[in-house]
C-alpha positions as CSV (number, residue, x, y, z in Angstrom):
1,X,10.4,-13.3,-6.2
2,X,7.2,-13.7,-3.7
3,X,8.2,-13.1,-0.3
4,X,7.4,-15.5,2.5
5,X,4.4,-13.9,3.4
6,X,3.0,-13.6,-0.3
7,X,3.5,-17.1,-0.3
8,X,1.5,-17.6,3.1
9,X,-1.5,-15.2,2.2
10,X,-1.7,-15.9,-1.4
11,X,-1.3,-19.7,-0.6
12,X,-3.9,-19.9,2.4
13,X,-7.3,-20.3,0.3
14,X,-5.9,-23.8,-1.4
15,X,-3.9,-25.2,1.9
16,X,-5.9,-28.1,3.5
17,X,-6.9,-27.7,6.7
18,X,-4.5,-28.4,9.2
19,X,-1.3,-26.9,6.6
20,X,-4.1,-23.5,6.7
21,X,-3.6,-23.6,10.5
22,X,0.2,-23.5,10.5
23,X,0.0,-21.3,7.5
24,X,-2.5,-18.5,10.0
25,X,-0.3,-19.3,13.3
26,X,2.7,-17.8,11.0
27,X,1.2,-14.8,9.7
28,X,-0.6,-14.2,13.4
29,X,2.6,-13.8,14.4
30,X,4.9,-13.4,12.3
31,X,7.9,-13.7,12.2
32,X,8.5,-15.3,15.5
33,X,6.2,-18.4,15.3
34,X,8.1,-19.3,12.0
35,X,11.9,-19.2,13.4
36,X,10.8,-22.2,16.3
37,X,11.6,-25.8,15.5
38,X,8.8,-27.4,13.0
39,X,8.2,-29.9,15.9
40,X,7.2,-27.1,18.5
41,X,5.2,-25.2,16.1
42,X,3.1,-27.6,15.3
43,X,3.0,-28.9,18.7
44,X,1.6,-25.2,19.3
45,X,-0.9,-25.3,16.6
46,X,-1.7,-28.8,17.2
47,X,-1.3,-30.7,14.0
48,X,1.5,-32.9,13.4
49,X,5.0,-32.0,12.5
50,X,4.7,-33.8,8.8
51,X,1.8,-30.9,8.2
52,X,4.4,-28.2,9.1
53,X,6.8,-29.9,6.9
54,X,4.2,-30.6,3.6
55,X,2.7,-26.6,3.5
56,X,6.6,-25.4,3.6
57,X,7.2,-27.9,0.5
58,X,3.7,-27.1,-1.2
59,X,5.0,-22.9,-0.5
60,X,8.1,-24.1,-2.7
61,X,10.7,-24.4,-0.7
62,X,13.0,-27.6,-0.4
63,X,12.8,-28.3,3.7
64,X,12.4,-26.4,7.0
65,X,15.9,-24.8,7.2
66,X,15.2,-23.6,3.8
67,X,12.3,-21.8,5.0
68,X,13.6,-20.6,7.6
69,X,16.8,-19.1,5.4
70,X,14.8,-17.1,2.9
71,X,12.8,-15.7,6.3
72,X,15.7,-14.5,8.1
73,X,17.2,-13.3,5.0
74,X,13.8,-11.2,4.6
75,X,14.0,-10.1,8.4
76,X,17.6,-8.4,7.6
77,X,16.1,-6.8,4.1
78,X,12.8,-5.6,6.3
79,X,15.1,-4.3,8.9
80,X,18.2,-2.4,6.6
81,X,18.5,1.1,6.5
82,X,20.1,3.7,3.9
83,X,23.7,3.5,5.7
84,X,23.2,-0.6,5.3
85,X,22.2,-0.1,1.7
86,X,25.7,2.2,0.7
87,X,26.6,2.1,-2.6
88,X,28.7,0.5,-4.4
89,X,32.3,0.8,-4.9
90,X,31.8,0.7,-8.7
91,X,29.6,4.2,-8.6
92,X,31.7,6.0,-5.6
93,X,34.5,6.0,-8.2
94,X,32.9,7.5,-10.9
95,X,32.5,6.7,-14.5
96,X,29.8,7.2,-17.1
97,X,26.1,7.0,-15.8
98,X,23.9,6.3,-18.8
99,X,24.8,2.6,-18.0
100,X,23.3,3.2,-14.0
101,X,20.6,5.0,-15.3
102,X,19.7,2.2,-17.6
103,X,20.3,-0.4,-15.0
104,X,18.1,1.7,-12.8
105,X,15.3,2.1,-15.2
106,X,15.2,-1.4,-15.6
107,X,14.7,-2.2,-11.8
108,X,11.6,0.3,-11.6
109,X,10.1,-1.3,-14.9
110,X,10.3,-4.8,-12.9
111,X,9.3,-3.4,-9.6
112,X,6.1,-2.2,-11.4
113,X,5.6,-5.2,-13.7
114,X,6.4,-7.9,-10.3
115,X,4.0,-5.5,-8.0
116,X,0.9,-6.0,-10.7
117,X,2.0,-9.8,-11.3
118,X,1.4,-10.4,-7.5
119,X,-1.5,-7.4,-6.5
120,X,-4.2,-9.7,-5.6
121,X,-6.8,-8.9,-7.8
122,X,-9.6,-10.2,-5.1
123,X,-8.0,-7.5,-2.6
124,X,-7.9,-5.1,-5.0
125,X,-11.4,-4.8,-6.3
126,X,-12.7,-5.0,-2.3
127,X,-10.4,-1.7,-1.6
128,X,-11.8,0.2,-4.7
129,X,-15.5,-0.8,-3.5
130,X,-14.3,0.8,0.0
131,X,-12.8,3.6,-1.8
132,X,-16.4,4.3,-3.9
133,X,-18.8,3.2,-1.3
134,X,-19.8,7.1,-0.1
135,X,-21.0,6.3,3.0
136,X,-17.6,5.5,3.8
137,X,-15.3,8.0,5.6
138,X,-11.6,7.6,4.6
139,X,-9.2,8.6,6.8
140,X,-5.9,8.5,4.5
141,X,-1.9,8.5,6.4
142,X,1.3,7.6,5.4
143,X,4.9,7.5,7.3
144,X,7.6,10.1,7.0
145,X,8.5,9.4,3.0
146,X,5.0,8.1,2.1
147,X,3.1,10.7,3.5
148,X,3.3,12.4,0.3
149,X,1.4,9.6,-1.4
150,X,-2.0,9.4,1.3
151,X,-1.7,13.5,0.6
152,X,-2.0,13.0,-3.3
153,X,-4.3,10.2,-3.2
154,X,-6.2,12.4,-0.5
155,X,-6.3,15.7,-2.6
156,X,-7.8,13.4,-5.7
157,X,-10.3,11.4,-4.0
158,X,-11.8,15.1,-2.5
159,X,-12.8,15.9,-5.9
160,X,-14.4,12.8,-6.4
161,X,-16.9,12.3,-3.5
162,X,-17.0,13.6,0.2
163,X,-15.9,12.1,3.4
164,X,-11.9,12.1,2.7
165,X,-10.1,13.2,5.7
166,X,-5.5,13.3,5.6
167,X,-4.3,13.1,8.9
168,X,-1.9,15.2,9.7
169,X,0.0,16.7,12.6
170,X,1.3,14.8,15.3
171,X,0.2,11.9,16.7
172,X,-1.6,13.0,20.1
173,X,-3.9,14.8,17.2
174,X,-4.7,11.6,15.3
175,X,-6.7,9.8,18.3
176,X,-9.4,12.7,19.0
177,X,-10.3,11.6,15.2
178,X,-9.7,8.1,15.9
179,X,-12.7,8.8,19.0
180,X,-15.1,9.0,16.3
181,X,-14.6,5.8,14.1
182,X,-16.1,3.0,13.6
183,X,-17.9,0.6,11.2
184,X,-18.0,3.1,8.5
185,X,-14.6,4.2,8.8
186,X,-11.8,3.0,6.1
187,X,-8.2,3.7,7.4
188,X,-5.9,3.6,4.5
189,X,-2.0,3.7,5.3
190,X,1.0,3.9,3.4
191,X,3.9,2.0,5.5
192,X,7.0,0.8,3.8
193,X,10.2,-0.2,6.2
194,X,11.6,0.7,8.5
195,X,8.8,0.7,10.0
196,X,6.8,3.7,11.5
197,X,5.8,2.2,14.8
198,X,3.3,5.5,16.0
199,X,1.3,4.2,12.4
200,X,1.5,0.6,14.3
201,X,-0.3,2.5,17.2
202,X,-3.1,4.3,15.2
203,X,-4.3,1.2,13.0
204,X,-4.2,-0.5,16.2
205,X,-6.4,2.0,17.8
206,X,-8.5,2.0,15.0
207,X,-9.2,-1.4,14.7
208,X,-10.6,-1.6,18.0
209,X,-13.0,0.5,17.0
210,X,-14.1,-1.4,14.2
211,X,-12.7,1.1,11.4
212,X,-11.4,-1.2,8.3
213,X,-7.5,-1.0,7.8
214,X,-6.1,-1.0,4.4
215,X,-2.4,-1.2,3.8
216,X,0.1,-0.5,1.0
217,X,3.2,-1.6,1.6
218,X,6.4,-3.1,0.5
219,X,7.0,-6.7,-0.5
220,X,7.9,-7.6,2.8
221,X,5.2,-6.5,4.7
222,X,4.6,-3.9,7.5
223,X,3.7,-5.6,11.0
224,X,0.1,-3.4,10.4
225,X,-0.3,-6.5,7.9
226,X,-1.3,-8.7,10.7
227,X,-4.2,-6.8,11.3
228,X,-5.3,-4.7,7.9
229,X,-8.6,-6.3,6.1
230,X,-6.7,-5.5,2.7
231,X,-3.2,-5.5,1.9
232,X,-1.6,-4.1,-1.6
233,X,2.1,-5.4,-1.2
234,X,4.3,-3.1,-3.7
235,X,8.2,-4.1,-4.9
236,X,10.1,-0.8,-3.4
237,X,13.9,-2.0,-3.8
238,X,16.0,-0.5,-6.2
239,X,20.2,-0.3,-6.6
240,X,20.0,2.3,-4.2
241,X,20.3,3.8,-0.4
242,X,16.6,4.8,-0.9
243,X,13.7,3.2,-1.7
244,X,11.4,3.5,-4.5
245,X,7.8,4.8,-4.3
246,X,7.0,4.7,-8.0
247,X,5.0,1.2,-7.3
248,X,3.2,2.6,-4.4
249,X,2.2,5.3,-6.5
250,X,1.2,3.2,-9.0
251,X,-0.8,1.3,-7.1
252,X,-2.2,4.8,-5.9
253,X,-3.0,5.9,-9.2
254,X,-5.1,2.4,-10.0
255,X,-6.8,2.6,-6.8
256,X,-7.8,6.3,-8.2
257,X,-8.7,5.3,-11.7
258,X,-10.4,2.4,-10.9
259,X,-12.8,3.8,-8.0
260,X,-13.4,7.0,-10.5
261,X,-14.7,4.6,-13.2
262,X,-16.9,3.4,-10.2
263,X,-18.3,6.8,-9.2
264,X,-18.4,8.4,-12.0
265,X,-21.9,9.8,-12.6
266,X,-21.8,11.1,-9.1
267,X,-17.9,12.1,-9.3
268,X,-18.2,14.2,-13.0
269,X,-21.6,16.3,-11.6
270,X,-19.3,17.0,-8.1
271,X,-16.6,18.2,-10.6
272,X,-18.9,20.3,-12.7
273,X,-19.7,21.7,-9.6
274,X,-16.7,22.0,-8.0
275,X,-15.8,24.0,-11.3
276,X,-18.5,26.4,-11.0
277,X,-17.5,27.0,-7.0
278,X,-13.7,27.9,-8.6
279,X,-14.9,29.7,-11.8
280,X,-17.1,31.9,-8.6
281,X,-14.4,32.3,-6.9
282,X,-12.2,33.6,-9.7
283,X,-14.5,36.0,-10.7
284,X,-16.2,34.4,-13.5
285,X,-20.2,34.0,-13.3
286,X,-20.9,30.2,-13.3
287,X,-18.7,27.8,-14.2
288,X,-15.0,28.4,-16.0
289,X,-15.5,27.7,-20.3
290,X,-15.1,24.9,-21.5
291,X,-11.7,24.4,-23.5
292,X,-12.8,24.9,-27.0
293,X,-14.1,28.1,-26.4
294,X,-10.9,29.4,-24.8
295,X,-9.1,30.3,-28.2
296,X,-12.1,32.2,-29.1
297,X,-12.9,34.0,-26.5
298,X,-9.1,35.7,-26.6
299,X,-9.9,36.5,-30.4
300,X,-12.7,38.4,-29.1
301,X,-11.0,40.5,-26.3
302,X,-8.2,41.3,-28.6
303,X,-10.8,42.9,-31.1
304,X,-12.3,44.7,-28.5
């Protein structure tokens, strides 16, 4: 199920004018603006309180209150943490656990087939053109478990054109490389909740200096939402105290694919030549042979 803020972006485009303003006060500041009475926020927004009340029944729901349920049900998801999430009294006494690996299994197949459903494909195609545009500098982070994804995505992207920077370290050391941003600088963070408030602070910073933010994040959506140009929301929850990062790194791995397809006459001559640097540097002339001649070339060194 579409959170409310999948509802709100994806919904935004088709809203008439004055339902598009409520819609933008919501997500502008989110969730606060959305918890006040339907009179005062659209008192705030200045429309009328029937306009509040038509974009909440054209996002689905049955009235106001309704709305305002599934978003603080959403809040309490956004905000849990492992020890909220402990598991259940079925699996802490035992039993087989081919059945919760099966149940388990099935949750990541949905996660992946609910995050594709709802990637917006718009969003998606603008990132990759980010992602392949060269004179772009990407500057790739994630928080303390998704790190691990910008790292990979990082380490691939290298091979494929220049101008890919991980940040690493502590904070104080992102914001001398934050100094030299700006309009051809692409920010692209992985944040998932709880969440990291010091990556809040750098695509903040950022931002002001007119670098593009891109987010992947979970289906809730991390506060750096409110100012990313692109957001990839991914389904993370699984019957578990942890999270689940196989979406994120699916949407990782289509982000890769999909910008190599776009850059690959320039990306395939960088790797020939990035395997002629390692074939140097392992102390073969030129570049390391090709795969077919492998086989052969062990004949010959066990004749001679």
């Amino acid at each position: 199920m579409r959170t409310v803020m999948e509802r709100l972006r994806d919904g935004l485009a088709g809203f008439p004018a004055s339902e598009r303003r409520v819609a933008q006060r919501i997500l502008a500041d989110y969730p606060v603006a959305g918890l006040q009475s339907a009179s005062d926020l659209a008192r705030e927004v200045g429309v009328s309180a029937p306009s509040v009340l038509r974009m909440v029944a054209r996002m689905g729901f049955a009235s106001y209150p309704d709305f305002q349920r599934v978003m603080r049900e959403e809040l309490t998801a956004q905000l849990s943490s492992p020890l909220s999430k402990s598991p259940t009294t079925a699996r802490r006494s035992g039993g087989a656990a081919a059945p919760r690996l099966q149940k388990f299994a099935t949750v990541l197949e949905g996660n992946l087939h609910e995050t594709f459903s709802h990637l917006p494909a718009t969003e998606f195609d603008q990132v990759v053109r980010l992602l392949a545009d060269r004179r772009n500098r990407l500057h790739l982070i994630g928080g303390r478990f998704t790190d691990a994804l910008a790292r990979y995505l990082s380490v691939q992207l290298r091979i494929l054109r220049p101008g890919i920077n991980h940040l690493e370290d502590q904070e104080d050391n992102w914001y001398d490389q934050v100094l030299d941003m700006g309009k051809r600088d692409v920010l692209l963070v992985f944040d998932i909740r709880r969440y990291q408030p010091s990556l809040l602070r750098l695509a903040q910073a950022a931002s002001k200096r007119q670098a593009k933010v891109v987010l992947v994040t979970d289906q809730w959506l991390s506060p750096i939402s409110r100012l990313a140009t692109h957001v990839l929301p991914a389904r993370v929850a699984v019957p578990s105290v942890w999270d689940s990062s196989v979406a994120l790194m699916a949407i990782a791995e289509a982000l890769l694919t999909e910008t190599t397809e776009q850059e690959w006459e320039y990306g395939q001559k960088r790797m020939r030549e990035l395997e002629s640097v390692r074939g140097t540097a392992s102390g073969f002339p030129g570049a390391l042979p090709a795969a077919e001649e492998l086989p052969k070339k062990a004949a010959r060194a066990r004749k001679s």
